[in-house]
C-alpha positions as CSV (number, residue, x, y, z in Angstrom):
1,X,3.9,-124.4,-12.1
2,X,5.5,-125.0,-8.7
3,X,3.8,-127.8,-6.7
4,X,2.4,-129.6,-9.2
5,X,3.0,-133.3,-10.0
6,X,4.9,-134.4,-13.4
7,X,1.7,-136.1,-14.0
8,X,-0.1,-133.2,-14.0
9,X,2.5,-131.0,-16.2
10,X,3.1,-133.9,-18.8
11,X,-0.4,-134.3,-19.5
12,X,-0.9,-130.6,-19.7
13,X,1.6,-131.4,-22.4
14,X,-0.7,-133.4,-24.2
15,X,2.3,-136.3,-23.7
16,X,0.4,-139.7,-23.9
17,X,1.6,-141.3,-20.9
18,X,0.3,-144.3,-19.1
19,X,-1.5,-144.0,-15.5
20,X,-3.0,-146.2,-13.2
21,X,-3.0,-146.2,-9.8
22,X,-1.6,-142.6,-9.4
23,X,-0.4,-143.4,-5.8
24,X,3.1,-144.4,-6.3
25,X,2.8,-148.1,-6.5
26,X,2.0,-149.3,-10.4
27,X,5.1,-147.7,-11.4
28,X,3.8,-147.3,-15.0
29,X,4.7,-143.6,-15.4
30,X,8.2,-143.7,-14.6
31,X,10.3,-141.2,-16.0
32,X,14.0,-140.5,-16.1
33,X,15.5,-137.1,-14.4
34,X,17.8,-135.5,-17.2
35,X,18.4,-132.2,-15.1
36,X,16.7,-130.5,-12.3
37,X,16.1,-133.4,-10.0
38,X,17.0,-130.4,-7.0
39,X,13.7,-128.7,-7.8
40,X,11.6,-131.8,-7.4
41,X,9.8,-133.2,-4.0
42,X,11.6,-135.8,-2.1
43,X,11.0,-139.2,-2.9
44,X,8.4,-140.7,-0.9
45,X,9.0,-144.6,0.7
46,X,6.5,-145.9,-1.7
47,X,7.9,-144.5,-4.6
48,X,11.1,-145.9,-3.4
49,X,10.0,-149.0,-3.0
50,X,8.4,-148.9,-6.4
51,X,11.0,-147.8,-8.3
52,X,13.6,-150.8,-6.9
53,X,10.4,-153.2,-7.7
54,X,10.6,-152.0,-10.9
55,X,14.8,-152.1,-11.5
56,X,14.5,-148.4,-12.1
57,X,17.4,-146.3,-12.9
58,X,18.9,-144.1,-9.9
59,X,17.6,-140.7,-12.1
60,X,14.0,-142.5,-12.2
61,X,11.2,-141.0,-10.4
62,X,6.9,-141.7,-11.1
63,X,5.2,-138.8,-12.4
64,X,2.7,-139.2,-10.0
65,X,4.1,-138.6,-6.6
66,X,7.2,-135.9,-8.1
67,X,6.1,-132.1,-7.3
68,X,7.7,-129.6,-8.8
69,X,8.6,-127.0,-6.1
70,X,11.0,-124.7,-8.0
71,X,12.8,-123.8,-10.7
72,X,13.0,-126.2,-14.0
73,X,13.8,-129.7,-14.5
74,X,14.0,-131.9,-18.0
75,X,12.5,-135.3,-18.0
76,X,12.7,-138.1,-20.9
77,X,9.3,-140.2,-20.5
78,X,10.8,-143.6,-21.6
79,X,8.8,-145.8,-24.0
80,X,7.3,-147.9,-21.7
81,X,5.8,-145.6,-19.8
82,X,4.0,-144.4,-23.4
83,X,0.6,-145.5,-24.0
């Protein structure tokens, strides 16, 4: 569903994954980018700065503030970011 958040998608998924703030600055629903990182918003400054707080990987973005726009993309929700 185009403009939607990953959050939004992966709970429609029933996935069980942690949220708090859901602004972009807990950073406890990071997920890794597998394919289709093109077809995603662009990374807000306080998701950036969330995600090097955090030591993410480069592929990492937060649920929370990525909208998908287009097309597909494949995520892998990391155990940590499972509740």
């Amino acid at each position: 569903m185009p403009n939607s958040s990953l959050l939004g998608l992966i709970i429609g998924r029933r996935i069980r994954i942690n949220t708090s703030c859901g602004r972009g600055t807990c950073g406890s629903d990071m997920v890794i980018i597998t394919s289709g990182a093109e077809n995603l918003s662009p990374m807000t400054n306080t998701e950036r700065q969330t995600l090097e707080s955090i030591e993410a990987p480069e592929n990492a973005r937060l649920a929370c503030s990525a909208k998908l726009l287009q097309g597909d993309v494949e995520i892998l929700v990391p155990e940590e970011s499972l509740r």
